[in-house]
MARSEGU-219898 format. One record per residue: y, x, z of N, C-alpha, C, O, CB in turn; residue number from 0; residue in three letters. Coordinates in steps of 0.1 Angstrom, whole numbers. Each point is the difference from the previous one (the first is absolute). Glycine has a CB too. Layout:
N
[[Y,X,Z],[Y,X,Z],[Y,X,Z],[Y,X,Z],[Y,X,Z],NUM,"ala"]
...
***
This chain:
91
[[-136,-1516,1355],[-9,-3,11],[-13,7,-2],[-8,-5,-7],[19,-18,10],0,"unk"]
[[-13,31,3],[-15,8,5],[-10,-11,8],[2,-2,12],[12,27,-8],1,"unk"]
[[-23,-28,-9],[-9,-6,10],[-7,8,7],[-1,12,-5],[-2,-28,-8],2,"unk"]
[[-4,11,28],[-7,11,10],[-14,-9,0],[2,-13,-2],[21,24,20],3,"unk"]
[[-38,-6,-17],[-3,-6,4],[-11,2,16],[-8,9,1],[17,-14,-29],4,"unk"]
[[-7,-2,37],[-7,3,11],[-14,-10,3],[-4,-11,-4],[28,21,13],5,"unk"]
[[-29,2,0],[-22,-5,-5],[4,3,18],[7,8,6],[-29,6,-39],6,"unk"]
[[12,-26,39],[-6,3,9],[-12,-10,7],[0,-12,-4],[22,25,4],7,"unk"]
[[-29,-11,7],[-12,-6,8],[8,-8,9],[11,2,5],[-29,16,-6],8,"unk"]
[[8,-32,2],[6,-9,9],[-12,-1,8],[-11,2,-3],[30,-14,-10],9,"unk"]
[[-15,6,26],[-13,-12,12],[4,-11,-4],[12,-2,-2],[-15,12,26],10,"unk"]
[[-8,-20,-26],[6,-13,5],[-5,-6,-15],[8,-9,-3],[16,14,23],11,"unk"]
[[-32,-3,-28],[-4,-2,-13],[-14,-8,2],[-9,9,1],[23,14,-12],12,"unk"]
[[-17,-31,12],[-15,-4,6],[-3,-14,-10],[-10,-7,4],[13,18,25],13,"unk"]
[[4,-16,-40],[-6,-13,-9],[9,3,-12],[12,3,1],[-18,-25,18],14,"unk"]
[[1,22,-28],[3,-2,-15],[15,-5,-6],[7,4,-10],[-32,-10,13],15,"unk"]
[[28,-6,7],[14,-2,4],[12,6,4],[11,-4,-4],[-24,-7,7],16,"unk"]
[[12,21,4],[6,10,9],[10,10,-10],[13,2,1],[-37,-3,16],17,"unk"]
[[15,7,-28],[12,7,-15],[10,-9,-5],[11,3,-2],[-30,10,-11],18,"unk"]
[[15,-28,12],[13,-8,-4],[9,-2,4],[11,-2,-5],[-19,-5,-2],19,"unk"]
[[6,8,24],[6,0,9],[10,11,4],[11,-3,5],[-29,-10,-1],20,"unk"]
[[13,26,-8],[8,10,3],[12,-1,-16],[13,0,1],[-37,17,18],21,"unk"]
[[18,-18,-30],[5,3,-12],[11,-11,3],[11,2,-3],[-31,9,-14],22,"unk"]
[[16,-22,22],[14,-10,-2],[10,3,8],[12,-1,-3],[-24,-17,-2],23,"unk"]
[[5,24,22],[16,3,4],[3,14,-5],[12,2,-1],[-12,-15,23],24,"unk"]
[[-9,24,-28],[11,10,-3],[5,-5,-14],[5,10,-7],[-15,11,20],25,"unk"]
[[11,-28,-17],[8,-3,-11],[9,-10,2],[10,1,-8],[-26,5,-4],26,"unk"]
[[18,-16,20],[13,-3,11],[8,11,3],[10,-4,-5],[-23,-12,15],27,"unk"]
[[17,31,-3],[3,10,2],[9,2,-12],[-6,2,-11],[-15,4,27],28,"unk"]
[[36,-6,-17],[10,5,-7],[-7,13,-3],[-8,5,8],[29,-17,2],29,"unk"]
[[-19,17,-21],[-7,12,-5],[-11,4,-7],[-2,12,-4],[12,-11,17],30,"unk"]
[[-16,-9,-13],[-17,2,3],[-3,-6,-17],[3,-10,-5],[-8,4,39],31,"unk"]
[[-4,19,-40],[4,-9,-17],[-17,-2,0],[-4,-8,-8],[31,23,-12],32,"unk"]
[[-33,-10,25],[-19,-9,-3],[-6,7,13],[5,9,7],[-12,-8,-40],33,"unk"]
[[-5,-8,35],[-5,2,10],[-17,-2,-1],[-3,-10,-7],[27,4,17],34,"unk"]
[[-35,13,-4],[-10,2,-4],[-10,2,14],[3,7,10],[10,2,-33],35,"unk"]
[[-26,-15,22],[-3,-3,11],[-16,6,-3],[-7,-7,-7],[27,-16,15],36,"unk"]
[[-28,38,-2],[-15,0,-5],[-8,-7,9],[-7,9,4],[8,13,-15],37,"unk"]
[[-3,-29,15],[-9,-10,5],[-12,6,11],[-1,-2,12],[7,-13,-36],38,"unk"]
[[-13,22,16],[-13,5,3],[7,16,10],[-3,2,12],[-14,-15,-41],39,"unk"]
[[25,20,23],[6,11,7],[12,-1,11],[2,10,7],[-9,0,-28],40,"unk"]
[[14,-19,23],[9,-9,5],[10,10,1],[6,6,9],[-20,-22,4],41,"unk"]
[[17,17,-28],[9,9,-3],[15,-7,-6],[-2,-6,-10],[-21,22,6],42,"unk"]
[[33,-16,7],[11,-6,-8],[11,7,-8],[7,8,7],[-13,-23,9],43,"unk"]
[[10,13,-27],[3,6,-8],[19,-6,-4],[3,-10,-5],[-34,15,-1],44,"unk"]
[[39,5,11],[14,-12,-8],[6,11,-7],[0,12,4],[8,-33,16],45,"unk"]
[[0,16,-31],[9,4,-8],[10,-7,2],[0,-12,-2],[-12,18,-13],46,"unk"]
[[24,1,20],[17,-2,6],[4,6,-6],[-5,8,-9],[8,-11,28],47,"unk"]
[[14,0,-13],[13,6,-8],[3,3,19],[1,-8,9],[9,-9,-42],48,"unk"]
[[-9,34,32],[1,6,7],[15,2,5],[1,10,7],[-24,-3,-15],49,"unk"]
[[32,-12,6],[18,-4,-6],[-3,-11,10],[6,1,11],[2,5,-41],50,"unk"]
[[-16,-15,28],[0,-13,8],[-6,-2,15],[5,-5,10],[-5,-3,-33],51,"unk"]
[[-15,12,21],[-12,0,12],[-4,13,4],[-4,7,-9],[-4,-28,0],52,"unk"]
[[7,24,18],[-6,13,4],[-13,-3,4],[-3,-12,1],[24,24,6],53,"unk"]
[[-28,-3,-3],[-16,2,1],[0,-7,14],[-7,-10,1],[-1,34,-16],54,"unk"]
[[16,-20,28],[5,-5,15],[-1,-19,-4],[-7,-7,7],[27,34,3],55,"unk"]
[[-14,-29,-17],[2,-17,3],[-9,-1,-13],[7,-5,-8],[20,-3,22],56,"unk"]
[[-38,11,-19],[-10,-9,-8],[-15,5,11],[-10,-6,0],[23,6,-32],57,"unk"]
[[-10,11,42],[-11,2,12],[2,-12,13],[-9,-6,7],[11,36,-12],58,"unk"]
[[14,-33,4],[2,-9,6],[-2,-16,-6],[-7,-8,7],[20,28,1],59,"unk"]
[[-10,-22,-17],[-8,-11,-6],[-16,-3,-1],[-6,-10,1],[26,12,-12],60,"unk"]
[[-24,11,9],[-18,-2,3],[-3,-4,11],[-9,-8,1],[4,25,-13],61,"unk"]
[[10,-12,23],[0,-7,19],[-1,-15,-1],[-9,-7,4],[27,24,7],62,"unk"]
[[-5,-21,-16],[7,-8,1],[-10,-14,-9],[1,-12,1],[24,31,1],63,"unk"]
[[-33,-12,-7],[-6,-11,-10],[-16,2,7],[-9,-5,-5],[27,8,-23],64,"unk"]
[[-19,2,38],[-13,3,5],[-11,8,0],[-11,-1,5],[17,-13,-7],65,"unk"]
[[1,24,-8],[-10,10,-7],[7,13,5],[7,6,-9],[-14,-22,-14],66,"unk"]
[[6,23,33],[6,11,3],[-5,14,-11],[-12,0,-3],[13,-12,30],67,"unk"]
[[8,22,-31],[-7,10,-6],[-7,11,9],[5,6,9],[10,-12,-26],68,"unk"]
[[-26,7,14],[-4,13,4],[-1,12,-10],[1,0,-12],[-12,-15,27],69,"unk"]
[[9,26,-4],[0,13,-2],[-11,4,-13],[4,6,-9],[4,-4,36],70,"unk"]
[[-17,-4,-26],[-16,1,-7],[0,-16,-5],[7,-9,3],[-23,30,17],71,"unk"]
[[-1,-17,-33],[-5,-9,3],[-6,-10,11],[-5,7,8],[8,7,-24],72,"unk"]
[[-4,-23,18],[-7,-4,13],[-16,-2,-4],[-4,-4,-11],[27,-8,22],73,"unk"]
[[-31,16,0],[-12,5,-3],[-9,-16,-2],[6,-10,4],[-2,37,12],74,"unk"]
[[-16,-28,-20],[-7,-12,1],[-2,-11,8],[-1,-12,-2],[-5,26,-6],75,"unk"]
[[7,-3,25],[-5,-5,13],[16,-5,2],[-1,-13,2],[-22,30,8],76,"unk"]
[[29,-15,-10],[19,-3,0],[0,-13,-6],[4,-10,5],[9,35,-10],77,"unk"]
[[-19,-23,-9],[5,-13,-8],[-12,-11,3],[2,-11,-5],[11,25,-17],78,"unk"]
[[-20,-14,27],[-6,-7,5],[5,-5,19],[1,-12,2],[-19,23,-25],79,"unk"]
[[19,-5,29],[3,-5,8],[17,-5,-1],[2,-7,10],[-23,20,0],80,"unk"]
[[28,-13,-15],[11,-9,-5],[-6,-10,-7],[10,-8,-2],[7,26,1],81,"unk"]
[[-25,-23,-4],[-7,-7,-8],[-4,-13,17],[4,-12,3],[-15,38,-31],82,"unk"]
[[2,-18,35],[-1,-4,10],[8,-7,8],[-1,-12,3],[-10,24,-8],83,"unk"]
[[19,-3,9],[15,-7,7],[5,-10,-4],[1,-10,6],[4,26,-2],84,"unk"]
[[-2,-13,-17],[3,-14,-3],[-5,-12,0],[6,-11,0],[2,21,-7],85,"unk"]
[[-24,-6,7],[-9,-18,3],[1,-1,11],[-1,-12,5],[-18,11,-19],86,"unk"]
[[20,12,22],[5,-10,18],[-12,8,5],[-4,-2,11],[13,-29,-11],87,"unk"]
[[-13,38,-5],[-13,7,6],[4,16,10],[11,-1,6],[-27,-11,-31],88,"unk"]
[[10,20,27],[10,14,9],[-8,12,-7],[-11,-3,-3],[18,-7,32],89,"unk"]
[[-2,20,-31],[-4,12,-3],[2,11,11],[-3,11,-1],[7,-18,-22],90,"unk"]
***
């Protein structure tokens, strides 16, 4: 078994809470052997078994859990106004 590991930026990261949240469902996810969440860069990090999960359905699980990936980092004004949104406020 070769492990793969895929990195990418998410939206939707806005309380302290939010990395446990992602790490618990990608580790729910057949395949999926650790999972890693930078908080501050809203960056997420997983180590799979690429035999089991492909990169398509752990992009799809990031949706799925609220946290879409993006392309880039997301910029300050981004993570703050998702920050916003979610208090009910509008950007």
């Amino acid at each position: 078994m070769q492990d793969a590991v895929f990195k990418t930026y998410v939206q939707g990261i806005w309380c302290v809470q939010c990395p446990e949240l992602i790490i618990s469902g990608l580790l729910q996810r057949r395949g999926v052997i650790d999972a890693d969440v930078a908080y501050f860069q809203s960056l997420v990090t997983v180590k799979y078994d690429p035999a089991i999960v492909t990169e398509a359905t752990l992009r799809e699980t990031l949706t799925e859990l609220g946290y879409p990936p993006f392309d880039r980092k997301p910029t300050v004004w981004e993570r703050l106004a998702t920050k916003l949104l979610h208090l009910g406020g509008s950007a």
